[in-house]
N, C-alpha and C positions, 0 to 999 in steps of 0.2 A: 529677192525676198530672202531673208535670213531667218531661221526658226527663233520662235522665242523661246527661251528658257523657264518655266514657269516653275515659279519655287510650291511645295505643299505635296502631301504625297494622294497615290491614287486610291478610289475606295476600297481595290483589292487589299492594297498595302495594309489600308484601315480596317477592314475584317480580318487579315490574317493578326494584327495585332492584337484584336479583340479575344478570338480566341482560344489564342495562347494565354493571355491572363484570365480569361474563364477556365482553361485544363488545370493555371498553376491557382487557381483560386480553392477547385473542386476538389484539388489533393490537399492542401493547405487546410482547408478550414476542420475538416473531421478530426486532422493529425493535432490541430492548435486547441479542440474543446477536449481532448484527452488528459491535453497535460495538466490542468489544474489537480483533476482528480490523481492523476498518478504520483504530484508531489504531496498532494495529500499521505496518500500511503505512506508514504515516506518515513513518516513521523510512525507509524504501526511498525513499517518494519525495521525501525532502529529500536524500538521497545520489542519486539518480538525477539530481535536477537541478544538484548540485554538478558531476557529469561531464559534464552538459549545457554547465553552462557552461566547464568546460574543454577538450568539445571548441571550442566557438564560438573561446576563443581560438587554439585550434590553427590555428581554419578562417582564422581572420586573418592568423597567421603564416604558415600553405601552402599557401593556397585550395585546399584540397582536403581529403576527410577522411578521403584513403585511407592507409594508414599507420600511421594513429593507433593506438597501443596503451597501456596502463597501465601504470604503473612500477612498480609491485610486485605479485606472482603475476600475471602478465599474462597473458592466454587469447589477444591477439596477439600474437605473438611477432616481431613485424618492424615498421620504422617509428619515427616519431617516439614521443615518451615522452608524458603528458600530466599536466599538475602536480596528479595524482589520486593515493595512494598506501593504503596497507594502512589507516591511523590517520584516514582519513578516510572509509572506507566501514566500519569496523568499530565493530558498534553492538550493542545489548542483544539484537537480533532477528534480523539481518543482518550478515553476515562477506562480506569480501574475496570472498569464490571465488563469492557469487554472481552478481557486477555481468557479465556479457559482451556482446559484441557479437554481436546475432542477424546472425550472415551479414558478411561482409565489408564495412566502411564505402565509399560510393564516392564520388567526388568531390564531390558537394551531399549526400547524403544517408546517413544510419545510422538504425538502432534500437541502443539497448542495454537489455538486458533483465534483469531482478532475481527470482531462482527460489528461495523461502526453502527450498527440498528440497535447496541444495547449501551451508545455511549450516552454520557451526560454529562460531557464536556461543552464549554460555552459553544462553540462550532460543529455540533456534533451532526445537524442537520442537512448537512452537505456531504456524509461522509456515510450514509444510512447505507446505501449501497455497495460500500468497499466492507470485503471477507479477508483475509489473508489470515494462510497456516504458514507456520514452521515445525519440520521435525527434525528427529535427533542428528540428520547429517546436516540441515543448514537449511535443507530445500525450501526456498519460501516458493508458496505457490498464491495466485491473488487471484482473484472474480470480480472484475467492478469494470 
């Protein structure tokens, strides 16, 4: 009698398969429902850095970066102007009214903070929960 060879694998074989693509599914899916929102951001914080650097020009022109407010829908309302305006913070996600200044700018230092709950951008409703600051060294920090 000669053994047969029988093709197909055994049920061990087919549980350890199983899983493995339940561990690689469990890490996978958390890490995949992130990314939408994070390339959201994206768009806040390439406009966040655009005020960045118009404040830095400001801070050139008045060493100082108390004053400093926005040129259109401005949330400071006293001060120099900054070459930022409505068409440059208005995007798929984010609208003008969210861009302001946490707290008073004072002479070396600001934050300005991006809260997509005050946007009113056509998309704005998926983005209710992303926060991101920038201050004066660059640091953007985000909550979402």
């Amino acid at each position: 009698m000669t053994p047969r060879n029988r093709g197909g694998f055994t049920l061990v074989e087919l549980m350890i398969v199983v899983i493995v693509v339940g561990v690689l599914a469990a890490v996978a899916i958390p890490m995949y429902q992130i990314m939408p929102q994070r390339s959201r951001g994206t768009e806040a914080a390439a406009a966040l850095g655009l005020v960045r650097s118009s404040m830095r020009v400001y801070y050139a022109e008045h060493g100082t970066f108390v004053n400093a407010s926005f040129t259109d829908g401005a949330r400071v309302t006293t001060g120099g102007l900054l070459a930022v305006n409505d068409f440059d913070l208005l995007g798929k996600y984010f609208s003008t009214e969210c861009y302001t200044f946490d707290g008073a700018p004072t002479a070396n230092a600001y934050t300005i903070e991006c809260d997509g709950a005050n946007s009113t951008a056509p998309s704005a409703a998926v983005v209710a929960g992303i926060v991101m600051t920038i201050d004066q060294d660059g640091e953007i920090t985000n909550n979402w």
